[in-house]
C-alpha positions as a LaTeX table, in Angstrom:
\begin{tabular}{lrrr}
\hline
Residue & $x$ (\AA) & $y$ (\AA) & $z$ (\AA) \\
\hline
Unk1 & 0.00 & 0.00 & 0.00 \\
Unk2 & 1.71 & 3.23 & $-0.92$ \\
Unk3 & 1.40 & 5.89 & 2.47 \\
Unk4 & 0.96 & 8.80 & $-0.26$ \\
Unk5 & $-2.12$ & 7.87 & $-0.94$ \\
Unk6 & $-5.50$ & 8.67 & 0.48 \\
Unk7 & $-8.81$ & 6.72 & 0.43 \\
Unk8 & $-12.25$ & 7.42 & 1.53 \\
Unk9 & $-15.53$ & 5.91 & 0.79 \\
Unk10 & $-18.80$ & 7.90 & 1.41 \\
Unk11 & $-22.14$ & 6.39 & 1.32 \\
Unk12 & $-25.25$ & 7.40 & 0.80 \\
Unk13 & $-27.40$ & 7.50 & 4.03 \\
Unk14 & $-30.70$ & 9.29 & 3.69 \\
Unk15 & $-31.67$ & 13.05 & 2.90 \\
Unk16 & $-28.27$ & 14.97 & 2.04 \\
Unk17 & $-26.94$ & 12.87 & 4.59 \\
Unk18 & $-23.88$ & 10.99 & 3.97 \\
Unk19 & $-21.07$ & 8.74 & 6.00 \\
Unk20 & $-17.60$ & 8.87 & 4.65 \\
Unk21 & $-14.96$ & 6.53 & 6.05 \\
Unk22 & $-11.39$ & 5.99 & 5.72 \\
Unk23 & $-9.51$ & 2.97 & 4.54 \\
Unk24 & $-8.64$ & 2.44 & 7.90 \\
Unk25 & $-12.39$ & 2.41 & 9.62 \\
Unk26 & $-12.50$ & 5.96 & 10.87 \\
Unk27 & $-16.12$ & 7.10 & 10.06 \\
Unk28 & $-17.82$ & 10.90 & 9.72 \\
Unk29 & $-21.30$ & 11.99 & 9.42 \\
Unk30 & $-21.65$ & 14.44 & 6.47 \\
Unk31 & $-25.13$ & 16.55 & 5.47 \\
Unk32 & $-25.12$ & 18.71 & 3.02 \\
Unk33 & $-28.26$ & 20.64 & 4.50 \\
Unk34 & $-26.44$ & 20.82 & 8.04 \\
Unk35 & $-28.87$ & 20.16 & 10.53 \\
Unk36 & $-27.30$ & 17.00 & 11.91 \\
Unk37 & $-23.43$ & 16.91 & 10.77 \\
Unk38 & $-21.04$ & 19.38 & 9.33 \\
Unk39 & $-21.82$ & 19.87 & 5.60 \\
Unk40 & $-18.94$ & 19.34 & 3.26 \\
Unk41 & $-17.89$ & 22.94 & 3.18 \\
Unk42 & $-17.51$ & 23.33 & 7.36 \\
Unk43 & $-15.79$ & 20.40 & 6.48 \\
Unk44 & $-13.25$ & 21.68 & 4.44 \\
Unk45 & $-12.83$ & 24.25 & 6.94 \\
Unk46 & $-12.66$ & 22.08 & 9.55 \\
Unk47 & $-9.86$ & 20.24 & 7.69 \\
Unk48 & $-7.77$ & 23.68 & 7.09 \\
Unk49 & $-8.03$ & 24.11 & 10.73 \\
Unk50 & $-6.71$ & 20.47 & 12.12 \\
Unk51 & $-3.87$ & 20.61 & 9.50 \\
Unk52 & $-2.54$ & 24.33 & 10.29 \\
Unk53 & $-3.02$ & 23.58 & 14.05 \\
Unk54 & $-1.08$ & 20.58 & 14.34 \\
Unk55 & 1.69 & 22.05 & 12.21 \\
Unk56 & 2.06 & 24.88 & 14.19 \\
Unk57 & 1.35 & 22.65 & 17.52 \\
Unk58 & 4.63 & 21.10 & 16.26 \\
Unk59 & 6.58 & 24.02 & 15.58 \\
Unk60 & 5.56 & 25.83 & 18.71 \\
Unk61 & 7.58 & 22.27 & 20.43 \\
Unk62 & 10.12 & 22.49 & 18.05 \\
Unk63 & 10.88 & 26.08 & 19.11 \\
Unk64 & 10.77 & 24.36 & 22.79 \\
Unk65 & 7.14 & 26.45 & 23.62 \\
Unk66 & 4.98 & 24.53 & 25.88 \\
Unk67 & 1.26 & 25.69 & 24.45 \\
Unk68 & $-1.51$ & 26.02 & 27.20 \\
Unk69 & $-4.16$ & 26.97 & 24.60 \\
Unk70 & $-3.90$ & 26.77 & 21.51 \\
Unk71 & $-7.50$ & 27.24 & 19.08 \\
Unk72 & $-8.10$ & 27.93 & 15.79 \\
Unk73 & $-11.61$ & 29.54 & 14.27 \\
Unk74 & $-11.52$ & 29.58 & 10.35 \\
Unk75 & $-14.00$ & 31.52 & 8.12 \\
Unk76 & $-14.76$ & 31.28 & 4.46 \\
Unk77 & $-16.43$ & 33.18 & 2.46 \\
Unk78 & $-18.32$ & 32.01 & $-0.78$ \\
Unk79 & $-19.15$ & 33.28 & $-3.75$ \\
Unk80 & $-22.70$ & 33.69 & $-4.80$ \\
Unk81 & $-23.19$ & 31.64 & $-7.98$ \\
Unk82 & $-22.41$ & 28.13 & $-8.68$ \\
Unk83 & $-20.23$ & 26.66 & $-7.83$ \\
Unk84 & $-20.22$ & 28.27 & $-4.36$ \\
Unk85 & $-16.42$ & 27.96 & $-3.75$ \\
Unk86 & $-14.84$ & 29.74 & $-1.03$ \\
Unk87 & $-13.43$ & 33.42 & $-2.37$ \\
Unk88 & $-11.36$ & 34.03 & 0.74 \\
Unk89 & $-10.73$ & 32.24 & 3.93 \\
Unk90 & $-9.63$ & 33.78 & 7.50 \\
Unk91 & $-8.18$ & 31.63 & 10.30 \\
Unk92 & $-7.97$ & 33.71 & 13.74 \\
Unk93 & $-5.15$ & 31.72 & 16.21 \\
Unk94 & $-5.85$ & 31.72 & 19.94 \\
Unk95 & $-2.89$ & 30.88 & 21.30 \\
Unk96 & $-0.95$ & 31.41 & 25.22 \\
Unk97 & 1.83 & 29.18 & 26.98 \\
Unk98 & 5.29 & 29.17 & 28.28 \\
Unk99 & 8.04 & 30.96 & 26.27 \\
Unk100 & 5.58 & 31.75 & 23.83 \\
Unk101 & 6.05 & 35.32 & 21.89 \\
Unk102 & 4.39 & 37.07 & 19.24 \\
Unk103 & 7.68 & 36.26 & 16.64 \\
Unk104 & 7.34 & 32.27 & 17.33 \\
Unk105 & 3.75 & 32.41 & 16.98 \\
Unk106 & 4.25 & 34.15 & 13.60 \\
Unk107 & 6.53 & 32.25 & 12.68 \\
Unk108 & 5.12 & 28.92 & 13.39 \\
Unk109 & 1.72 & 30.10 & 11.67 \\
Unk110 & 3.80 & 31.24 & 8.43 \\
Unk111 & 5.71 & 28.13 & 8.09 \\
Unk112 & 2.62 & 26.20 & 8.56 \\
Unk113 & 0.65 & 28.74 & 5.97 \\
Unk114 & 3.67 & 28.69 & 3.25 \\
Unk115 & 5.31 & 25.62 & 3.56 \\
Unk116 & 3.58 & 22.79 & 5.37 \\
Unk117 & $-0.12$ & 22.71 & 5.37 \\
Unk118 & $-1.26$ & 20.27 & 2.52 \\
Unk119 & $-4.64$ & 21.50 & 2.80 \\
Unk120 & $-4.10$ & 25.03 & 2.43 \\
Unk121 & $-1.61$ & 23.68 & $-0.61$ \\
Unk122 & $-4.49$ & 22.05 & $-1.85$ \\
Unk123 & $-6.52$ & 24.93 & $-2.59$ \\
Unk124 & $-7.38$ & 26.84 & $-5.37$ \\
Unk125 & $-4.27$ & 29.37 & $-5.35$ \\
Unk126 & $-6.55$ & 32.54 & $-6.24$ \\
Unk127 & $-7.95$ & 32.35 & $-2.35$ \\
Unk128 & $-6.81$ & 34.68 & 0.02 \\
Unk129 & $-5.80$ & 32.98 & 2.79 \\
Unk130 & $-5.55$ & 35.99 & 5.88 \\
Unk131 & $-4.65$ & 35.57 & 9.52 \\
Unk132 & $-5.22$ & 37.26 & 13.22 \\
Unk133 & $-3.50$ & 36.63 & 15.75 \\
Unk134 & $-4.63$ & 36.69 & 19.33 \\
Unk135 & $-2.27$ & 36.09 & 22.68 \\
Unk136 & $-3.41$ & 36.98 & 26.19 \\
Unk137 & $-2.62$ & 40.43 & 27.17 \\
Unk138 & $-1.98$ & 41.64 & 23.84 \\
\hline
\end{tabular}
């Protein structure tokens, strides 16, 4: 099996509802109309958030910070007309701990932004992609 490449299966469950699950067995409600589960475009949010966040979880270590909160809240926004892609997309990082500064945090988002994130690589490349950054006291 080559480790480069993804699989997912998503089946059909009633209404716009669907469950996708991984080669592996890990399962997740999706509904398109969103009144039980994420739709797909949360989703996709979701996704940008969880793959920023642990990069930057990782850097933060890397650059020996020990992170006491860390919390990421993404927003997209889409166009009007089909197909209702995101336009632009804002992630605002909550972050405090130990040896933390604003330069790390920077830093760690950047990298994450620029050079690590395969979801944010995986984008169209004509979406904005902004940031705000929030530590205590600041």
């Amino acid at each position: 099996m080559n480790a480069n490449i993804r699989t997912v299966t998503v089946s059909w469950v009633g209404d716009a509802r669907f469950e996708g699950m991984t080669s592996t067995g890990e399962s997740s409600v999706i509904d398109a109309d969103g009144p039980t589960a994420p739709g797909p475009m949360h989703l996709l949010l979701m996704a940008l958030a969880g793959c920023t966040g642990a990069d930057v979880v990782a850097i933060a270590e890397k650059m020996r910070v020990d992170l006491t909160r860390f919390e990421v809240e993404v927003s997209g926004t889409r166009r009007e007309e089909y197909p209702k892609r995101f336009i632009a997309i804002h992630l605002i990082f909550r972050m405090a701990g130990e040896g933390l500064t604003e330069a790390k945090a920077r830093r760690a988002i950047d990298l994450s932004l620029s050079t690590y994130c395969s979801v944010v690589a995986s984008l169209a490349p004509d979406i904005p992609i902004t940031y705000d950054l929030e530590l205590p006291g600041r």
